[in-house]
N, C-alpha and C positions, 0 to 999 in steps of 0.2 A: 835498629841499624840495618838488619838482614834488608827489612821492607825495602831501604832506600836503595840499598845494593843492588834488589832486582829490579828496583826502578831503570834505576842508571842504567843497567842493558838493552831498556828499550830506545831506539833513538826520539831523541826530540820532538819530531814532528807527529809522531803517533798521538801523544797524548794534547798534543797545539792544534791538530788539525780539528775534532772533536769538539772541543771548547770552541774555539772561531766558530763554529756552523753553529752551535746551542748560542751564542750571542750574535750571532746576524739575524736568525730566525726571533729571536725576542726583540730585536729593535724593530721600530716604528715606522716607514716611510711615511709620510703626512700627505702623500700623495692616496694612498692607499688608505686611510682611515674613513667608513663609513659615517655621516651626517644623518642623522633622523630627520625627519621634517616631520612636519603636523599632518598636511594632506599625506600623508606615507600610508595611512593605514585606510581611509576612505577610499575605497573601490566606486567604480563607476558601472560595474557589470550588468547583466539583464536581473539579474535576480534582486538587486538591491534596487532597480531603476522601479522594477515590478511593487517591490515591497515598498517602496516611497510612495508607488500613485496610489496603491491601494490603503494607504495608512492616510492619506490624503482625501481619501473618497469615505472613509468613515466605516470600511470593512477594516475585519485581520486578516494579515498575511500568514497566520501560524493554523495548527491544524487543533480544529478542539474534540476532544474526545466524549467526553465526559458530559457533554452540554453546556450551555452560557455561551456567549457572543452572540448570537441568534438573535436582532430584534425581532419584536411584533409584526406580523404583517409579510414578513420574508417570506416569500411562498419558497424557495429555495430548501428551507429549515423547516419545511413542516414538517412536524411531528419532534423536530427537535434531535434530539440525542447523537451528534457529530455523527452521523452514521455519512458515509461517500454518497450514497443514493435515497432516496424520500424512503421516510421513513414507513408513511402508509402504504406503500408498494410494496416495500420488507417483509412486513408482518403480515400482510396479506398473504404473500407467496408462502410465505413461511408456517401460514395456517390452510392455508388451499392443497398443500402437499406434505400434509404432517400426518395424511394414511400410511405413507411410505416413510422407511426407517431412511433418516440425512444423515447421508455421508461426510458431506463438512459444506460449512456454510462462512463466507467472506464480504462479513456487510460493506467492505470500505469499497471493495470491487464489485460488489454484488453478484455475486454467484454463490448459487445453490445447487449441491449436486446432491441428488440422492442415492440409498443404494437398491439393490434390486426387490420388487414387491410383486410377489406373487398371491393374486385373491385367493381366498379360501375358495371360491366358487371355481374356479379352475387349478387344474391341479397342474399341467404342462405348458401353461405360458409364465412371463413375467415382463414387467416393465420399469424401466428408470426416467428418470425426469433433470433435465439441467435446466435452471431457471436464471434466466438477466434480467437483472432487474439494471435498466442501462440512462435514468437520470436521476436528478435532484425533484422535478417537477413530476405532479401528478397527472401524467399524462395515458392518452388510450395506447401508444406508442413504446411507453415505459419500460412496459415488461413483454421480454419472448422467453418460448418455453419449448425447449428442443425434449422429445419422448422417443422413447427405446423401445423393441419389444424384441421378445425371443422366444422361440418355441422348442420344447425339448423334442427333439427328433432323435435314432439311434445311435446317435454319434455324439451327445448332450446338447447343450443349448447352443439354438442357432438364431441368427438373426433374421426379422421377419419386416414385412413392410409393415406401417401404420399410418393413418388416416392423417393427416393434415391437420383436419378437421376435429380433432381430438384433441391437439395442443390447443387450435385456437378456443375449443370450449373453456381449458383451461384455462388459460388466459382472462377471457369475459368474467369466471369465475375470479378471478385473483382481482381485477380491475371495480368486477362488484363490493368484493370484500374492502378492499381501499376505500373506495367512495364510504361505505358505512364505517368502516373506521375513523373516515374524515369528520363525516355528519358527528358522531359520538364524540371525537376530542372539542369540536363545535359549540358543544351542548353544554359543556363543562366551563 
């Protein structure tokens, strides 16, 4: 009986106005109710337009990692192995500069950094090497090869000019090594 007692002191509309708004806000206006439709969820955007032509052409649109999807004869996929860039170019660079301790290497983008290699035969230079490897095709064009060098002077290592002509041997080298990687998976 207390409870009702301290009810009854509050006025009326305290406890009316509260309830009114919790049951306006739960009714329905039918103006305002959402309709689904079927075409609701089919987008038309560039990425779905892209994925239709290409599911159409007899490519995938998805990224394969691991290998498979690659038919025969794709020169795209040679060597296979979902790598971003040809795989004979990879391996190549990847064994043309494997004197020098790799820094980190990202086949999907293709770059190869290495970290610094100083010959045993000199004891006050050393040199680095970044490698792109820049398509799918096994091309002369494929790969560039930016080289570093430094010379310890009294003040530690400094940076020094280098030959041109030094990376593109490299290169030729790397470009060799592919072509005989090619001929070898060839043969198989």
């Amino acid at each position: 009986m207390s409870i009702i007692r301290d009810l009854s002191l509050f006025p009326r509309n305290t406890l009316v106005l509260p309830l009114a708004l919790v049951v306006a806000a739960c009714s329905a206006d039918s103006s305002q109710v959402r309709e689904v439709e079927r075409d609701e969820y089919n987008t038309d955007s560039k990425r779905e337009q892209l994925l239709r032509a290409t599911s159409a052409a007899g490519t995938s649109g998805g990224i394969t990692i691991f290998g498979g999807g690659t038919e025969k004869g794709q020169e795209g996929g040679a060597g296979g192995g979902g790598l971003g860039v040809n795989a004979f170019l990879w391996r190549a660079t990847l064994d043309t500069l494997s004197f020098m301790p790799l820094a980190s290497a990202d086949p999907f983008g293709g770059v190869i950094i290495t970290d610094w290699h100083a010959p045993a035969a000199v004891s006050n230079e050393r040199f680095k090497a970044t490698a792109y490897v820049l398509g799918r095709q096994l091309r002369s064009d494929g790969v560039r090869i930016s080289l570093f060098r430094q010379v310890r002077g009294p003040g530690g290592w400094v940076d020094a000019p280098i030959s041109a002509a030094t990376a593109a041997e490299l290169e030729d080298k790397v470009l060799a090594r592919a072509r005989e990687l090619r001929s070898q998976s060839a043969g198989r």
